[in-house]
C-alpha positions as CSV (number, residue, x, y, z in Angstrom):
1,X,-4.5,-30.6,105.8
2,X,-7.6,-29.1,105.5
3,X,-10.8,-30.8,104.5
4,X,-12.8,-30.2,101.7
5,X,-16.9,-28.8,101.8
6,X,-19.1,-30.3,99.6
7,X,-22.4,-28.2,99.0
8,X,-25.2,-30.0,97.7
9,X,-27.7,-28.1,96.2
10,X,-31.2,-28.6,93.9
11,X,-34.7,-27.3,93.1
12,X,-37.0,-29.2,95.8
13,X,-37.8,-32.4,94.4
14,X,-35.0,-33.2,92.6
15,X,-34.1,-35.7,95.5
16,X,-31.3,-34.4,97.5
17,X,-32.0,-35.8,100.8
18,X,-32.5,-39.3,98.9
19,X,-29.2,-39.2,97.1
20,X,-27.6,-38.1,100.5
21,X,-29.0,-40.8,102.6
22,X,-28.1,-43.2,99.7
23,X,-24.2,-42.3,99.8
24,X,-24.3,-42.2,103.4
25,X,-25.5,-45.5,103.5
26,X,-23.4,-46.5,100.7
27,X,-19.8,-44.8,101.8
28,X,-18.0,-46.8,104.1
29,X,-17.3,-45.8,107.8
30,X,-14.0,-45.2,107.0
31,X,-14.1,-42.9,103.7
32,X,-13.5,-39.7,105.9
33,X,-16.6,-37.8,104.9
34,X,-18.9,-36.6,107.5
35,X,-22.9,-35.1,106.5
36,X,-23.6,-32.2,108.2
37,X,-27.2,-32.5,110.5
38,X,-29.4,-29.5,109.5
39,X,-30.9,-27.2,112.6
40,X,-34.6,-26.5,110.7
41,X,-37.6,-24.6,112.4
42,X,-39.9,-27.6,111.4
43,X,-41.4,-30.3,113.0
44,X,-39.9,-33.5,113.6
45,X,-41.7,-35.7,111.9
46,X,-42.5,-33.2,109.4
47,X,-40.9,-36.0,106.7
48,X,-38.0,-36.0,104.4
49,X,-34.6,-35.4,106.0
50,X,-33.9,-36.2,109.5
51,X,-33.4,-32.9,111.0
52,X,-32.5,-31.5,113.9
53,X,-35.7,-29.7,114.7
54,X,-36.4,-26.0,117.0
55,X,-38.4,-23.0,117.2
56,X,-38.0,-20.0,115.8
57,X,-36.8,-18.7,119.0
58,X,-34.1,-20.9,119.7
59,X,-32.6,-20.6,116.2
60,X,-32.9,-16.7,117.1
61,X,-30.7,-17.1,119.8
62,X,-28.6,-20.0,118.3
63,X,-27.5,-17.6,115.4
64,X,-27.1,-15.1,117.6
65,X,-24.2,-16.9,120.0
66,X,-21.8,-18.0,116.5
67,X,-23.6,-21.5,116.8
68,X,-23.7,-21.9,113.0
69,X,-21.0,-21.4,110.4
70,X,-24.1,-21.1,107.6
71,X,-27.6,-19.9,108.2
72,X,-30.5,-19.1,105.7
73,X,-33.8,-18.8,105.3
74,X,-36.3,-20.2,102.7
75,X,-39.8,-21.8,102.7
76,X,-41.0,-20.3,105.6
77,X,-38.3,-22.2,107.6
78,X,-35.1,-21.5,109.2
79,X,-31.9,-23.7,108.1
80,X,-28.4,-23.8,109.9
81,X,-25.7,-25.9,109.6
82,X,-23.7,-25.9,113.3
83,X,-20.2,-24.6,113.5
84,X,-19.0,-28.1,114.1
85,X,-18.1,-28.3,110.4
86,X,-15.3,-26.0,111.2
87,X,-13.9,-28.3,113.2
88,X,-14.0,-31.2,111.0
89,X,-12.7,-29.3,107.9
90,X,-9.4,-28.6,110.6
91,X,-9.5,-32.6,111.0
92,X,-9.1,-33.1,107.0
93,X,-12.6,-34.4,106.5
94,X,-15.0,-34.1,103.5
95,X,-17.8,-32.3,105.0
96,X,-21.3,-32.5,103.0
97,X,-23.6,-29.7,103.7
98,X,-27.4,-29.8,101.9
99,X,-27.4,-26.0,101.1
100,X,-29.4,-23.2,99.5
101,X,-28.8,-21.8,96.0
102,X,-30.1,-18.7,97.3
103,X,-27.5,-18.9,100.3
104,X,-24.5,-20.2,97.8
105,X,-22.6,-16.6,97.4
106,X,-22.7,-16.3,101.1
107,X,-21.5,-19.7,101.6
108,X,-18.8,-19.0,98.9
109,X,-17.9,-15.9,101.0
110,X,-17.3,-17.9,104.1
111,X,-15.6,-20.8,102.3
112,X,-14.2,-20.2,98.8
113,X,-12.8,-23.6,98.3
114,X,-15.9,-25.6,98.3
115,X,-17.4,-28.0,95.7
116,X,-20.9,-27.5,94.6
117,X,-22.7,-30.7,93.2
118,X,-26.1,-29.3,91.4
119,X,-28.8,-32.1,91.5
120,X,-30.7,-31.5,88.6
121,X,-33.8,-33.1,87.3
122,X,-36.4,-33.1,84.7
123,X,-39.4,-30.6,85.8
124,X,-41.9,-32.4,85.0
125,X,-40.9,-35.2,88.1
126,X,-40.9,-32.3,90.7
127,X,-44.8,-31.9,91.4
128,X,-45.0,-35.6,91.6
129,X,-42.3,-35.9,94.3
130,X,-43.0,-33.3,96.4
131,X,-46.5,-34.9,96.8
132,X,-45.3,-38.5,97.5
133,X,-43.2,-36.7,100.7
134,X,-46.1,-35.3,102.0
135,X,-44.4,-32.4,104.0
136,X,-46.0,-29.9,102.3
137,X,-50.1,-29.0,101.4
138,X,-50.7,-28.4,97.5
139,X,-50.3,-24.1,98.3
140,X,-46.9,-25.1,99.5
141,X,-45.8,-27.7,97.1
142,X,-46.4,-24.7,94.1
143,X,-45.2,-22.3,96.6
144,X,-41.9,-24.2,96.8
145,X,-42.0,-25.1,92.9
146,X,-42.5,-21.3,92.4
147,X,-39.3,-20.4,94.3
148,X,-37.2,-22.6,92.5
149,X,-38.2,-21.2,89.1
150,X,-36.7,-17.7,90.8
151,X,-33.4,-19.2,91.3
152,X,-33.5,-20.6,87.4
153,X,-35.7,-24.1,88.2
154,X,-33.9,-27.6,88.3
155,X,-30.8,-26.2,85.9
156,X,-29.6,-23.3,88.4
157,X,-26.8,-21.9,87.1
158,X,-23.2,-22.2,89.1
159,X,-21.5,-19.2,89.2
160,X,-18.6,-19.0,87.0
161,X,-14.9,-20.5,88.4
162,X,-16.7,-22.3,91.1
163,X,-15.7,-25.8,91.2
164,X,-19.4,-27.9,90.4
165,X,-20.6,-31.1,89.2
166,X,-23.8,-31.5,88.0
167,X,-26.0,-34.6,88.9
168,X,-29.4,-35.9,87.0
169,X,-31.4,-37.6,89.0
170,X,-34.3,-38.8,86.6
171,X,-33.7,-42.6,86.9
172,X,-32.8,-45.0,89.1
173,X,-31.9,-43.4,92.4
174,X,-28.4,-45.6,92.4
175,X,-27.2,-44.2,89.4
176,X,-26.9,-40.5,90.5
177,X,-26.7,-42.3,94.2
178,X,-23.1,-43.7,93.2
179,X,-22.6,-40.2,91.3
180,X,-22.8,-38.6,94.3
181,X,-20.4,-41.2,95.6
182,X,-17.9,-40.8,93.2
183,X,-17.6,-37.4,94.0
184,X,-17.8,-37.3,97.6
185,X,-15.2,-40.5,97.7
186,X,-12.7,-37.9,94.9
187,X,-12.7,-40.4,92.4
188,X,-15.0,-38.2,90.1
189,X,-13.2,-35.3,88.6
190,X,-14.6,-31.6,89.8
C-alpha cells in the first residue's frame, strides 16, 4: 500500500518548523509517519529547523547524482528533500515534507496524490517572528516577507482539485499543533 506525502507549506513566519517539531514530538513512535530531514545550503546553527546542512557545491553534485526526489531554491539557499522518501512512501508511511509554494506544481508533477496543509497566519505576526528566530538580518527578514507577498502572502492559494487543509496558527501553538496532528494521524478530513 503506498503511503501518503504530506506537504507542509506557509509564508515564513507563520510557524511551520514549530508546528512540525510540536507533532513530532506529539505523535507517537508508532503512528507510521516519518518527517523528512531538509538538505539546506545554510549553516548549522543558523536557527529554526534542524537541518541537514552543505555547500553549495555539494548540493550541486547531490542533485546532480538523483539524491533528492524534490529540490528548490528560495532565499538565497538551496532545499532538498533526499530520495529516501521514496522508499518510505513504498513502505506505506505518511511522509511529511516542509515544502515551497513556489516548488508545489513541481512537487505535484512528481507526486500527484499528495496532501497540502497551508499554514496560514495573520500578517501582522510575521515581522515579529522572523525577528525572535534570529536567522535572518532586518534586509532579509523584509526580503523574505517580500517573497511571500509574490506567492499571495500568508493565504496562498491551493491550486484547484488538490487535496489541502488549511491551518491558522495565530494562537496557542497546541491548537494548530494538534491540527497538524489530526491530519497527519488521518483523523482530520482532507
Amino acid at each position: 500500500m503506498e503511503g501518503r506525502l504530506v506537504y507542509v507549506v506557509g509564508a515564513s513566519g507563520v510557524g511551520k518548523d514549530s508546528l512540525l517539531n510540536y507533532a513530532r514530538g506529539h505523535l507517537p513512535p508508532d503512528a507510521g509517519v516519518r518527517f523528512a530531514q531538509r538538505w539546506i545550503t545554510r549553516p548549522a546553527n543558523a536557527g529554526g529547523e534542524a537541518h541537514r546542512p552543505l555547500s553549495a557545491e555539494e548540493f550541486a553534485r547531490m542533485q546532480a547524482a538523483g539524491r533528492f526526489a524534490m529540490a528548490w531554491r528560495a532565499n538565497g539557499n538551496a532545499y532538498g528533500i533526499d530520495s529516501e522518501i521514496r522508499t518510505w512512501l513504498g513502505e506505506g508511511q505518511t511522509v511529511v515534507v516542509s515544502g515551497s509554494r513556489e516548488y508545489l506544481p513541481r512537487a505535484l508533477q512528481d507526486f500527484p496524490q499528495l496532501v497540502v496543509v497551508n499554514i496560514t497566519a495573520d500578517p501582522a505576526l510575521l515581522p515579529g517572528r522572523l525577528e525572535r528566530r534570529a536567522r535572518e538580518v532586518p534586509v532579509e527578514i523584509e526580503r523574505r516577507l517580500k517573497r511571500g507577498s509574490q506567492f499571495g502572502g500568508p493565504q496562498f492559494a491551493i491550486p484547484l482539485g488538490v487535496k489541502a487543509v488549511e491551518i491558522r496558527n495565530d494562537g496557542a501553538p497546541e491548537v494548530a499543533g494538534a491540527a497538524l496532528i489530526s491530519v497527519l494521524s488521518g483523523s482530520a478530513p482532507v
